[in-house]
C-alpha positions in Angstrom: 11.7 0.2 -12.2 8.1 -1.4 -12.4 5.8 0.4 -9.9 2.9 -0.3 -9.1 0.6 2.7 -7.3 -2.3 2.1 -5.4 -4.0 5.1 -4.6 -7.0 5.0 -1.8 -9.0 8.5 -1.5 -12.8 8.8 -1.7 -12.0 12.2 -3.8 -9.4 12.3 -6.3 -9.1 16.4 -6.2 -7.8 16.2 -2.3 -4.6 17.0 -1.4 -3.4 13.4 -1.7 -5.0 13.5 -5.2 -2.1 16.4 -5.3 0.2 13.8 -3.7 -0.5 10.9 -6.3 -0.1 13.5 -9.1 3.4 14.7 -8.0 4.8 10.7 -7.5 3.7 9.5 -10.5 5.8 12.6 -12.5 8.5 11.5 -10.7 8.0 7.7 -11.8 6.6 9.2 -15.2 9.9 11.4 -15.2 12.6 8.7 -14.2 11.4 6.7 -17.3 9.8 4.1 -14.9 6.9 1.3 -15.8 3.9 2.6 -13.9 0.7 0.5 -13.1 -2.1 2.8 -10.9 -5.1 1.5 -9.4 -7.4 4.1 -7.9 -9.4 1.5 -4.8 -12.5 4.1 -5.2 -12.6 4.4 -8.9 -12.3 1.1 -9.3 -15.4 0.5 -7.0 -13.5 -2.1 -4.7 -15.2 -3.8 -2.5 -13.1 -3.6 0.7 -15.5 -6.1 2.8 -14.5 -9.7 3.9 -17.9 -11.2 2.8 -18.9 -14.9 3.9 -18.2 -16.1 0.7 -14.4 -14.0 1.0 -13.8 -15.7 3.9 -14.6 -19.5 3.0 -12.8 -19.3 0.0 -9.8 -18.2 2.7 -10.3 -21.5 4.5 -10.4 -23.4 1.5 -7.1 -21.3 0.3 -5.2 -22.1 4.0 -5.8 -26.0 3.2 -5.0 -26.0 -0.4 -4.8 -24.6 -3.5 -5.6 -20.6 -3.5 -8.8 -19.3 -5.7 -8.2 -16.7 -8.1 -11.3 -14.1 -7.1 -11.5 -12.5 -10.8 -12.7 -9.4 -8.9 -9.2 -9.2 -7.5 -7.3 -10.6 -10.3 -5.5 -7.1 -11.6 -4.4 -6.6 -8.1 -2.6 -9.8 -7.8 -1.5 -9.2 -11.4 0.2 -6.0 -10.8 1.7 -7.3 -7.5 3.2 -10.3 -9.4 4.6 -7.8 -11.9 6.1 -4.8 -10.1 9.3 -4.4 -8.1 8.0 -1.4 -6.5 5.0 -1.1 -4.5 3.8 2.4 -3.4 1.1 3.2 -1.4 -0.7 6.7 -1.3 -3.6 7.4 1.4 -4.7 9.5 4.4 -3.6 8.0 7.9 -7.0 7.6 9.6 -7.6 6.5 13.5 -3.7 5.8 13.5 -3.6 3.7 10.1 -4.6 2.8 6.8 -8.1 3.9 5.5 -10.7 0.4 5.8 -11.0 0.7 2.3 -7.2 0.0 2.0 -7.4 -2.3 5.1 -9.9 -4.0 2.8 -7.8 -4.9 0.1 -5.1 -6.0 2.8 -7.6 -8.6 3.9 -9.1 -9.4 0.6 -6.1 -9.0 -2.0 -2.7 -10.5 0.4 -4.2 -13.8 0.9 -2.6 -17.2 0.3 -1.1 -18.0 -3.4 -0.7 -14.0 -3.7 1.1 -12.5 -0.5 2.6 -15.9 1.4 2.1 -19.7 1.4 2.0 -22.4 4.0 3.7 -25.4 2.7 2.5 -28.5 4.1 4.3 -29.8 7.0 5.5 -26.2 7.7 4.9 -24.4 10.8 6.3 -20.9 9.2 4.8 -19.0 6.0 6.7 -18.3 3.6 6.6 -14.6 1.3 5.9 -15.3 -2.0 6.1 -11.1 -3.2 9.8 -11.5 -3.6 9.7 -9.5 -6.6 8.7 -6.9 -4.7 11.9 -5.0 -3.2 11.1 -1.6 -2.3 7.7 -0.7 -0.3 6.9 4.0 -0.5 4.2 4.3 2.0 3.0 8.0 1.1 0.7 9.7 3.9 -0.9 12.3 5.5 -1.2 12.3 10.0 -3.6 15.2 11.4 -1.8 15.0 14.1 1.8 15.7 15.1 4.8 13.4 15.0 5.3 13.4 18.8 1.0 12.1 18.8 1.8 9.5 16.3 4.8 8.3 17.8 2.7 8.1 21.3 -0.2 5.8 19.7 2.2 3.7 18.4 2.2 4.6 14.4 0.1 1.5 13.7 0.1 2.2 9.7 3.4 2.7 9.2 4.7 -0.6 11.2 1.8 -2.4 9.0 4.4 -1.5 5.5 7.5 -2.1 6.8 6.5 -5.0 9.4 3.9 -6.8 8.0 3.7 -6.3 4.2 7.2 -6.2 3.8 8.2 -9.3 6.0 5.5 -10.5 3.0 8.4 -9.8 0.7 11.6 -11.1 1.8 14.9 -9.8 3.4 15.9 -7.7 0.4 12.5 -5.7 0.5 12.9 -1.6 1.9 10.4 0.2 3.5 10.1 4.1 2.9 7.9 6.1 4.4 6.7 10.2 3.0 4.4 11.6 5.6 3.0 15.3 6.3 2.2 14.9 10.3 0.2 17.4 11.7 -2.0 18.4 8.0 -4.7 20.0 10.1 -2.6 22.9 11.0 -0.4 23.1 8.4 -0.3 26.5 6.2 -0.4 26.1 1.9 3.6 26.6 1.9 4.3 23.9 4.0 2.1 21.4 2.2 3.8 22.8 -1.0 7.3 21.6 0.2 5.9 18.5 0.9 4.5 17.8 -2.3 8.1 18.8 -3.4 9.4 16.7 -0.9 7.4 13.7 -2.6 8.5 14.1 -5.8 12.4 14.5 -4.6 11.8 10.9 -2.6 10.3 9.6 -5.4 12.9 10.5 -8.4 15.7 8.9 -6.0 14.0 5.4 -5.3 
């Protein structure tokens, strides 16, 4: 398997720090190709910027530009056959720095395209056939399910409708971490790394 990991936390010695650690010894375990890029390491820049979003019109009338500033992204999209996704859920979905590279990374030429004539996009992330999206809620199950779970129908609606008909969506999540004592966020760090090894 080629994985690629895209970790978004402003401090990499949080719990989901612990979380990224325990999936990629799983992948690192299973003898699996891992890529990892860390979105506040890297110092991405999650805003769609006037300059972003012309070159987006230009893209959804032609030919798409390759931003070098999100060039490894699309590289390590093009490459894996995995893509997993480890963040806190905030306000009922992904953090805006995530959001970010939704908006700035999934664009035309890398995510879909709109052939001329067509009235449908089509997914061009084929390669891509399993989507992990790995998360923490501070609230419960019974909350999330109430507000509608927006994060989790962004994975496996949006990005993987991105991806084609063979594309799976998984989805680890800890509901309810505000409350939660050290042994139950132990056995879900276990609970990671089981879901993980069996991808």
């Amino acid at each position: 398997m080629k994985a690629y990991v895209l970790f978004c936390h402003p401090t990499r010695t949080s719990f989901m720090g612990a979380v990224l650690d325990r999936t990629l010894a799983a992948l690192t375990a299973c003898g699996h190709q891992v890529r990892l890029s860390d979105l506040y390491a890297d110092g991405f820049r999650p805003e769609l910027d006037r300059d972003d979003r012309a070159a987006h019109l230009v893209d959804h009338r032609g030919a798409p530009d390759r931003r070098p500033d999100i060039a490894a992204y699309t590289d390590n999209l093009a490459w894996c056959d995995s893509l997993i996704l480890v963040y806190p859920t905030w306000w009922s979905a992904q953090p805006a720095m995530l959001k970010g590279w939704f908006d700035r990374v999934l664009v035309r030429g890398v995510a879909w395209d709109l052939p001329e004539g067509a009235n449908r996009i089509r997914p061009l992330l084929t390669n891509v056939r399993t989507i992990v999206g790995v998360t923490s809620h501070g609230s419960s199950k019974f909350v999330n399910s109430i507000e509608g779970e927006a994060g989790k129908r962004t994975l496996s609606r949006s990005l993987r409708a991105m991806c084609g008909l063979r594309c799976r969506a998984r989805w680890i999540a800890l509901y309810a971490i505000d409350h939660s004592t050290p042994e139950q966020r132990e056995r879900f760090l276990d609970r990671v790394e089981r879901r993980i090894t069996r991808l």
